[in-house]
C-alpha positions, 0 to 999 in steps of 0.5 A, spaced: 054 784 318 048 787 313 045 784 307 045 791 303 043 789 296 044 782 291 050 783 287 049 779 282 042 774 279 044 768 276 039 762 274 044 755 273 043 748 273 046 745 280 047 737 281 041 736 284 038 730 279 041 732 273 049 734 273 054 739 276 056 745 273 063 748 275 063 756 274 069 761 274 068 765 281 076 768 280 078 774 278 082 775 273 089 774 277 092 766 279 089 765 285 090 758 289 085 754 289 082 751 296 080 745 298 072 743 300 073 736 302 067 735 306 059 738 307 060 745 308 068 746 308 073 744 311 070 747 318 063 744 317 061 752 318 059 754 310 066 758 309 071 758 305 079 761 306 079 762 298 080 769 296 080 773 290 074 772 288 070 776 283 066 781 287 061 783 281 058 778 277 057 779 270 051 780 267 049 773 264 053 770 270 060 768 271 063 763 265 061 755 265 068 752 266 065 745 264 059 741 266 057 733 266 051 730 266 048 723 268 050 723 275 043 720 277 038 722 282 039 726 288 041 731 294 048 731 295 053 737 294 060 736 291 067 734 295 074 738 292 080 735 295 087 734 292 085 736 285 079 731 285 071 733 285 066 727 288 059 728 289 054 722 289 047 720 285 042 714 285 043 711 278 040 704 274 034 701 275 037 697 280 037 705 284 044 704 286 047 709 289 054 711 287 061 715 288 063 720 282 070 722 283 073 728 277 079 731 275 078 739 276 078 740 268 071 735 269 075 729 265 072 723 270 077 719 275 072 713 278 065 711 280 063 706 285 056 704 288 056 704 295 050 699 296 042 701 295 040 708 296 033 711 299 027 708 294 022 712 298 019 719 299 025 724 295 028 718 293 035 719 291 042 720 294 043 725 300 050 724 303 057 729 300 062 724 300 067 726 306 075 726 304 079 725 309 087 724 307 086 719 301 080 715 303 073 718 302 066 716 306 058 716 304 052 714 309 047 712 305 040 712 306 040 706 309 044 707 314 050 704 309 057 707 312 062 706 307 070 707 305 073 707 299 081 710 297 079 716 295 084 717 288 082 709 286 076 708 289 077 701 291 072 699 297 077 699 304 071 696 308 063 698 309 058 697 316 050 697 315 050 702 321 042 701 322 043 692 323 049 693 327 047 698 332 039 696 331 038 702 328 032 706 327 031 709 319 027 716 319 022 718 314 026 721 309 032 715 309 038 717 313 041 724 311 047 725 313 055 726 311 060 723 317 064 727 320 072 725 321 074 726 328 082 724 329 081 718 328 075 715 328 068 717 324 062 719 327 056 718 325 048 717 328 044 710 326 039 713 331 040 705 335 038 703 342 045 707 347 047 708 340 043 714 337 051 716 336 056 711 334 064 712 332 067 707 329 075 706 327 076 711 321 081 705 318 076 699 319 070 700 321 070 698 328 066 699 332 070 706 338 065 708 342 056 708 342 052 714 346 051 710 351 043 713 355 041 717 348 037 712 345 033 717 339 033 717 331 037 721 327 034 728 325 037 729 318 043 733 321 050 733 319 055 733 326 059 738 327 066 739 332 065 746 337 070 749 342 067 750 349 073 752 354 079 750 350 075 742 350 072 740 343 065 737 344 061 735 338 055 738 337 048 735 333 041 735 332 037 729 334 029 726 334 028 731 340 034 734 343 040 739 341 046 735 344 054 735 346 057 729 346 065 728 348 068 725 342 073 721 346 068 717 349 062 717 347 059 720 353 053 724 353 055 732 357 049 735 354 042 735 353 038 740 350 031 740 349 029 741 341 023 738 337 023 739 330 016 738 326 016 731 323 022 730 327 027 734 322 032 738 325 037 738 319 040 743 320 047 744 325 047 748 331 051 754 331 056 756 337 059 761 339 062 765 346 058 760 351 051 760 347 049 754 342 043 756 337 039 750 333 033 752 328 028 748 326 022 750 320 015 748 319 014 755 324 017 751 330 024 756 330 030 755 334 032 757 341 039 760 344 042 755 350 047 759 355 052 753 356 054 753 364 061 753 365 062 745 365 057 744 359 053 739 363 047 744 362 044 749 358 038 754 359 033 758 354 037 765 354 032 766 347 027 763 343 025 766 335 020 764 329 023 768 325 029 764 322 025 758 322 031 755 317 028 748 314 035 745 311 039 750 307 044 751 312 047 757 316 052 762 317 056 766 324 060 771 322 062 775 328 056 776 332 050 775 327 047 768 323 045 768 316 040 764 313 033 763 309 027 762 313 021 756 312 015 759 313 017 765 317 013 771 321 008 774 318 012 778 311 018 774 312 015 768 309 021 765 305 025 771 306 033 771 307 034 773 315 040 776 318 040 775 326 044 777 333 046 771 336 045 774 343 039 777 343 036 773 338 034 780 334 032 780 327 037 785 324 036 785 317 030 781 312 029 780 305 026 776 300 032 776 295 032 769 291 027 766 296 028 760 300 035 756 299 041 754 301 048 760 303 055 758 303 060 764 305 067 766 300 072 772 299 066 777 304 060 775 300 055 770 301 052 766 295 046 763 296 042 758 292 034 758 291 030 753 290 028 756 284 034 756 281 037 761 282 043 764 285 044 771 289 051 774 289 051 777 296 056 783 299 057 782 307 060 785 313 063 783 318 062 788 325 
């Protein structure tokens, strides 16, 4: 894939603290509508199946549908799932963090607090709810692990994660979005044997804990890969790149990786026996070649270009996509196309600058942090 041109520039105001504002991405002709239920789509990687989407922007941006205000302070994107939109922010004086639930026409549904949310450095939210049949779940920045009925909003049951497993927090707060696995909800309270736990997803009981992985949390959002017809999940922590079977909890792979102040926020991509983690701050990322049991991983290449810090990446065929941190030389901020197998840049640009990228329709939108949202044309080889 190629990064030829932005299409389309278009300066909006996102959830982020303020509000969320929902646009018109279609084209003209009915297109049914896709569901979004968890941090970066349905499969965690940042893609969505929709299709007949607008292929050119208009000149002042596509048409705001509706918008809502006073949802608080915070980091978390939107969930959409049978026909609800839930986000969650830091609201009140007493800086509680709480659940929105809307209709898709932005007429408001329920709102619930889910416990206290982080008061510290970048105080606020920073969990996109999870929606899994009818009941949704947040993770606080305290490590408060939550499940309600997802269309009324009443509490099913709530674990302090840290307390239980004797956790231990992280600068920034506990920055995570669980992940449903059949029938248990993984996530990383970074305890004693327990850096990764599941937990029963219908009443919070305690399934499984990592037994001999005892590192903190690294910001980073688990996510399920494939390797030989097994289905391993797949995480960042305080220093390594891990697989870990989702059955049991056990430990199948270690993989050395230290981000800068210990953030690795962004999860792995993998693809054909090879596992990519990157990290920003200049650190970069390494490519693992996985043997053919999974049980070890060797340093097939290393890269500082794509240093990409929490925006997120994109495989499409053989390539990753993303924005890089500080980067090499000219490429500082720059948006950076990358060959999984050999780690070669074949695309840079600066386009909106650092930010995050989601992938729709054969085009990748990609939100600065200035704000801004390029409107990119991609190809898939």
């Amino acid at each position: 894939m190629q990064w030829p041109r932005v299409i389309g520039n278009y300066a909006m105001a996102l959830a982020f603290g303020f509000g969320v504002s929902i646009i018109g991405a279609c084209l003209c002709s009915p297109v049914e509508a896709v569901d979004w239920p968890q941090f970066r789509g349905a499969n965690r990687d940042g893609k969505s199946t929709e299709t007949g989407l607008l292929k050119k922007w208009p000149k002042d941006g596509p048409t705001e549908l509706w918008s809502v205000e006073g949802l608080g302070i915070g980091f978390s994107s939107a969930a959409i799932a049978d026909g609800y939109v839930y986000t969650t922010g830091m609201v009140g004086q007493d800086k509680q963090g709480i659940v929105f639930a809307y209709d898709l026409d932005g007429n408001p549904k329920w709102k619930e607090s889910y416990g206290p949310e982080w008061k510290g450095s970048h105080k606020g939210a920073r969990t996109t709810p999870t929606i899994d049949g009818d009941r949704l779940y947040v993770f606080s920045g305290y490590g408060n692990l939550v499940c309600f009925d997802a269309k009324t909003g009443k509490k099913k049951w709530e674990i302090d994660t840290l307390q239980k497993f004797d956790g231990k927090n992280i600068q920034w707060g506990v920055s995570e979005s669980v992940l449903i696995f059949d029938n248990k909800v993984i996530c990383t309270p970074g305890g004693k044997d327990a850096t990764v736990v599941a937990l029963d997803k219908m009443n919070g009981q305690t399934v499984w804990t990592s037994k001999g992985l005892s590192e903190t949390s690294a910001y980073c959002c688990p996510v399920v890969i494939t390797r030989g017809g097994k289905r391993l999940i797949a995480t960042m922590v305080q220093e390594s790149i891990v697989l870990i079977e989702p059955e049991t909890g056990k430990l199948i792979s270690r993989m050395p990786h230290v981000g800068k102040h210990f953030i690795s926020a962004v999860s792995p991509i993998y693809k054909d026996g090879l596992i990519y983690g990157t990290t920003g701050y200049g650190v970069g990322g390494q490519a693992y070649e996985l043997s053919g049991d999974t049980t070890t991983g060797t340093v097939k290449w290393a890269d500082k270009n794509l240093d990409c810090h929490h925006g997120g990446l994109i495989l499409l065929g053989g390539d990753v996509h993303g924005s890089n941190h500080t980067g090499q030389g000219s490429n500082k901020g720059s948006w950076i196309c990358l060959e999984l197998a050999t780690g070669k840049v074949k695309y840079s640009d600066k386009l909106i600058g650092k930010g995050s990228v989601i992938f729709a329709d054969g085009m990748l939108y990609c939100y600065g942090e200035n704000g801004k949202v390029g409107f990119v044309k991609g190809r898939v080889k």
